[in-house]
C-alpha positions in Angstrom: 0.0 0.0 0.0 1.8 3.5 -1.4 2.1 6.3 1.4 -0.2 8.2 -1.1 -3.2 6.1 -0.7 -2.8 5.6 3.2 -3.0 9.4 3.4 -6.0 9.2 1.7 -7.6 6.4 3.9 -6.8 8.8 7.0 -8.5 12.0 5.4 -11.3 10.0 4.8 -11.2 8.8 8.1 -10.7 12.3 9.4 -14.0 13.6 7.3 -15.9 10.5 8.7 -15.0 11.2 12.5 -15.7 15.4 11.6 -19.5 14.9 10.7 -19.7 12.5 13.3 -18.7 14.8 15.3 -21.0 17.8 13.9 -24.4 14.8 13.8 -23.7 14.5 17.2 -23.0 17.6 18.7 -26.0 19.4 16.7 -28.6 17.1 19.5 -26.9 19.4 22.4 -29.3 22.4 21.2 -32.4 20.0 21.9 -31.2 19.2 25.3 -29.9 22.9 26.0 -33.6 23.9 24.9 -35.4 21.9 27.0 -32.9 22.8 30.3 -33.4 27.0 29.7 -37.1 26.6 28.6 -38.2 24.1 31.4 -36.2 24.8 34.3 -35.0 28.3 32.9 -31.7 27.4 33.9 -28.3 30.4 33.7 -26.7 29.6 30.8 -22.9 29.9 32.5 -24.2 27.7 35.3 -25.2 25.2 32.7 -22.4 25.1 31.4 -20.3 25.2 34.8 -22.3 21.6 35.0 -22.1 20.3 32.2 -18.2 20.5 31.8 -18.4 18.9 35.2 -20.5 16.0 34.1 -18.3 15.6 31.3 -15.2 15.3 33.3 -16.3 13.2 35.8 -17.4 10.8 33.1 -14.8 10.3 31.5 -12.9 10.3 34.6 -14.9 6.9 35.5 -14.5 5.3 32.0 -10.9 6.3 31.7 -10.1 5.3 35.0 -11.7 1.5 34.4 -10.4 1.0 30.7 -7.3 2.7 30.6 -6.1 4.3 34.4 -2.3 4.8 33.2 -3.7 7.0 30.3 -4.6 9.5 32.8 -1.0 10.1 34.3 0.3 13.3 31.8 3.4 15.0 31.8 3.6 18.2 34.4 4.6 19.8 30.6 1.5 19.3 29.6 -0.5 20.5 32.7 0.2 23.9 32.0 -1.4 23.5 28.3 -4.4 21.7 29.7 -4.7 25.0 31.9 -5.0 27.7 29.1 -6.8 25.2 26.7 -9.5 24.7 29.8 -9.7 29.0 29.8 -9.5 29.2 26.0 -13.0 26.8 26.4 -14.2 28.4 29.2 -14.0 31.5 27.7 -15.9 30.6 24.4 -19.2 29.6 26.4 -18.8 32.5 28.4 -18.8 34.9 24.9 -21.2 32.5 23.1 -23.4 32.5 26.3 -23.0 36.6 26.2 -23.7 37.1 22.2 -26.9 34.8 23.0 -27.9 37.7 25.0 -26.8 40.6 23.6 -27.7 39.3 19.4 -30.0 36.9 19.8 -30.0 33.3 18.1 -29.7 33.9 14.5 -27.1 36.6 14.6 -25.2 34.8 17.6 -24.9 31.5 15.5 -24.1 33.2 12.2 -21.1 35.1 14.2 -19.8 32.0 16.1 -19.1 30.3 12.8 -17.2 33.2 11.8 -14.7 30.6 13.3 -14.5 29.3 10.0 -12.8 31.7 8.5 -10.7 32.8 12.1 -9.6 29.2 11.9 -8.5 29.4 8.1 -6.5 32.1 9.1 -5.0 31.9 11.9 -4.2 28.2 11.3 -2.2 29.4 7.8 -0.4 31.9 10.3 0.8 30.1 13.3 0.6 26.3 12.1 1.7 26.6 8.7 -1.8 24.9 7.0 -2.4 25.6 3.3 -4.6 28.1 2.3 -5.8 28.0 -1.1 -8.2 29.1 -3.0 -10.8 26.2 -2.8 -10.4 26.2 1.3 -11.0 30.4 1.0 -14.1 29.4 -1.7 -15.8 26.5 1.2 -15.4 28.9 4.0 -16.9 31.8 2.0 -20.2 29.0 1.0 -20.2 27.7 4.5 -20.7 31.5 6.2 -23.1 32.2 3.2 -25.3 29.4 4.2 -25.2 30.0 8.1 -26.3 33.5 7.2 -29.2 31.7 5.6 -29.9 28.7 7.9 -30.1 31.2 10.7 -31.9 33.5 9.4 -29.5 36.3 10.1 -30.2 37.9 6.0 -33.2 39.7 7.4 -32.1 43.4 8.4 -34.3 43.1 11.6 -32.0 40.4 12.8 -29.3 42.8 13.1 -30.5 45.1 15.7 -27.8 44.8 17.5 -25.2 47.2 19.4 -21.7 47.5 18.6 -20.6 45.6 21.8 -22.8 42.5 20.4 -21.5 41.9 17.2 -18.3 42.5 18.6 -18.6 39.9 21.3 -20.2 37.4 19.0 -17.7 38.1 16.3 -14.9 37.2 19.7 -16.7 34.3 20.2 -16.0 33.1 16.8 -12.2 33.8 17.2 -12.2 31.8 20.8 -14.0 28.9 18.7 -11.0 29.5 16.4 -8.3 28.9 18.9 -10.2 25.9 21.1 -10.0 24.5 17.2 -6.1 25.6 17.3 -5.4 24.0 20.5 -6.8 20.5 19.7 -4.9 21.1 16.6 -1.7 21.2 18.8 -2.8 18.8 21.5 -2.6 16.1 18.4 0.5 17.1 17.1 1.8 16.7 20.5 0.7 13.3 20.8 -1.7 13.8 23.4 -4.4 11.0 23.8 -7.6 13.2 22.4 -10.1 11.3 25.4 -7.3 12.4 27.9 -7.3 15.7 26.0 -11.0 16.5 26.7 -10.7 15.2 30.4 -8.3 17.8 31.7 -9.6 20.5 29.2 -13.4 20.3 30.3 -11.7 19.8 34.5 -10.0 23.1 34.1 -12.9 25.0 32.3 -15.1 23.9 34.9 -13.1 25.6 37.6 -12.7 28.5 35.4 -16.9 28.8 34.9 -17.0 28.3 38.4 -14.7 31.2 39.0 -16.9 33.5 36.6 -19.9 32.2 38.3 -19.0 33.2 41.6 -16.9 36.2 41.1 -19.1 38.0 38.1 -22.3 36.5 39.9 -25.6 38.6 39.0 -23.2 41.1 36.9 -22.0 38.7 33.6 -25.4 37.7 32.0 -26.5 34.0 32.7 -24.1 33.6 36.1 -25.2 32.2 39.1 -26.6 35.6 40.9 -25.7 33.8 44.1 -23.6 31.1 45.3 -26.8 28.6 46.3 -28.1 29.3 42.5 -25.7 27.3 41.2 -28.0 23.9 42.9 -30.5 26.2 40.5 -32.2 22.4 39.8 -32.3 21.3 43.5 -34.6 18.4 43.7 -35.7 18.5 40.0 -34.3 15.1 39.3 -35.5 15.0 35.9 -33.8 18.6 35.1 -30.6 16.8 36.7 -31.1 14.1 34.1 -31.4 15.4 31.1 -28.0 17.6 32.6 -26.1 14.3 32.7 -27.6 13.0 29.5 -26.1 16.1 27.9 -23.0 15.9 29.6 -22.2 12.0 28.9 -24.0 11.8 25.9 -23.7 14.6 23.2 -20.9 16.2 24.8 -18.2 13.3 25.5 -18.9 12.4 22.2 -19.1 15.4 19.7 -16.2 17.3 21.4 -14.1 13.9 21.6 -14.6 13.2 18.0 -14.1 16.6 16.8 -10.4 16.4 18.9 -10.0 12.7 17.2 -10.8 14.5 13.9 -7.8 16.8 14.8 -5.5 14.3 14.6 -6.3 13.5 10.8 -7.1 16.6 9.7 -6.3 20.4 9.9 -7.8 22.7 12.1 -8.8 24.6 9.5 -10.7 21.7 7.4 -12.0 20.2 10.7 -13.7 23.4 11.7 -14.9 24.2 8.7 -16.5 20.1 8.6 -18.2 21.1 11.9 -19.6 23.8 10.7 -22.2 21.7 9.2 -23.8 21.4 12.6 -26.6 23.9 12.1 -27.9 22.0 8.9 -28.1 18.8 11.4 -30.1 21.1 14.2 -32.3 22.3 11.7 -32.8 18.8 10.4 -33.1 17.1 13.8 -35.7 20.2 15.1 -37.7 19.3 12.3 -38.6 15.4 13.0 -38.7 15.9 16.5 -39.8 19.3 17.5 -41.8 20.0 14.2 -40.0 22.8 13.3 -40.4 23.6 9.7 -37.6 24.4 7.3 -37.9 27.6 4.5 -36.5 27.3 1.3 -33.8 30.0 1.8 -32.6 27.2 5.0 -32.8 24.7 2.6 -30.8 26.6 0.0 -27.9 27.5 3.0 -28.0 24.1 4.0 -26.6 23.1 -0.1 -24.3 25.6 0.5 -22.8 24.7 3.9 -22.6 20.8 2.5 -21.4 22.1 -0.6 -18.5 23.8 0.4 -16.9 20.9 2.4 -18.0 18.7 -0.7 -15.8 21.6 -3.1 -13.3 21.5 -0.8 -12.9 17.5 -0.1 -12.8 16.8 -3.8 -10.7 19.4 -5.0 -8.2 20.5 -2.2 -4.7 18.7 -2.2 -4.8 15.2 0.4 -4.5 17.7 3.7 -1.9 14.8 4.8 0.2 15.8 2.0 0.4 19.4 2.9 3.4 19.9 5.3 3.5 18.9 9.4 2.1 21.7 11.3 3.8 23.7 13.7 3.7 23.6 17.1 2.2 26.6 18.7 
């Protein structure tokens, strides 16, 4: 078998794992949904729990299948650390352009990341940027723009402080996309990866929730609201579900993805996941798709289609750098 055609076996790979990844992680806006409309739960003490969840679980199934994988180099600690913030820090700005933009112009904005990730991962890791990766991100932002809605001039009545947080949020999406770039290059186990990243974010989110409590929108106003559920076992379910289901899975497959692909490509595969929410809404919440969704939705699957058939084997392109 030539080195040629094992590098193409492992982008394929790498674009299998990638809309795994984005199927998967487009069900977290059903459970998210249900948590804020039910039990009208803060966003950032959500997520304070939900990063948790996810690190206790796969502190439990690490710990029984693989216990020595969990011993990392003190090296490594300190990148764990600012890759934790770096997370931490994108659901605090995604949680704030919510807020400040509302849906359509928050999600259009966050997968401005796209394009961040292009460019920033040409910059500092060395990744290829041609014109058919330049062409797929320009078709994948044109159909978020559509999917979401955000082409109506009403959804844009916004202040300059919320397009500029939700355009940050994009560029923290960016560099969490960055820094499982790096983690792979490094060699670090991806599941390991997303164990010690989602351990230190949840420290940081509970740092913002008691520190910026009642004045950063979506924190815990006081410490006892963060038990916001208390005995709503059910709320405290569907929590856990999110956190061990969706979550484990779509961010561990998207760093897995890392490890094939570049940044760059992977981000740009993931940015398929609002054509999956819109899908998913429809068959189970009903929710009815326009033909302007359906038209971004082409365009979104049509740029990573462009861009896998005519952009060079990424494998082929030359190592990354390490940040």
């Amino acid at each position: 078998m030539t080195p040629d055609h094992i590098g193409k076996q492992r982008t394929t790979r790498g674009y299998l794992i990638a809309f795994a990844a984005a199927v998967i992680l487009s069900t977290t806006a059903i459970f998210i949904s249900h948590l804020s409309t039910r039990y009208h739960l803060p966003a950032l003490v959500l997520a304070f729990w939900r990063d948790s969840f996810v690190a206790v679980t796969l502190l439990l199934v690490l710990g029984i299948m693989k216990p020595a994988g969990l011993h990392v180099q003190k090296r490594d600690l300190l990148y764990f650390v600012i890759y934790g913030l770096v997370l931490a820090i994108f659901n605090s700005l995604w949680t704030n352009s919510v807020v400040l933009n509302g849906a359509a112009v928050s999600t259009v904005l966050v997968y401005s990341s796209a394009a961040f990730t292009a460019l920033l991962g040409w910059w500092l890791l060395k990744e290829k940027l041609g014109w058919i990766k330049i062409l797929a991100v320009a078709m994948s932002l044109g159909g978020c723009v559509l999917v979401a809605g955000a082409y109506n001039a009403s959804a844009w009545q916004s202040n300059l402080l919320g397009i500029f947080t939700g355009v940050i949020s994009g560029l923290a999406y960016a560099a969490y996309s960055l820094m499982g770039r790096t983690a792979a290059n490094r060699g670090l186990n991806a599941w390991v990866t997303i164990l010690y990243t989602f351990s230190f974010a949840a420290c940081f989110l509970l740092f913002f929730n008691l520190i910026f409590g009642g004045k950063l929108p979506g924190t815990a106003a006081q410490p006892a609201d963060l038990f916001w559920l208390r005995n709503a076992w059910a709320g405290w379910g569907v929590l856990i579900m999110l956190a061990a289901g969706p979550t484990v899975a779509g961010f561990g497959l998207y760093n897995v993805s890392l490890g094939y692909l570049p940044s760059s490509v992977a981000n740009l595969i993931v940015s398929t996941e609002p054509v999956f929410t819109a899908v998913i809404a429809f068959l189970l919440l009903g929710e009815q798709m326009t033909f302007i969704q359906i038209v971004g939705s082409l365009f979104v699957l049509g740029g990573v289609g462009i861009m896998r058939i005519f952009e060079r084997d990424p494998q082929l392109e030359s190592e990354p750098a390490a940040l």
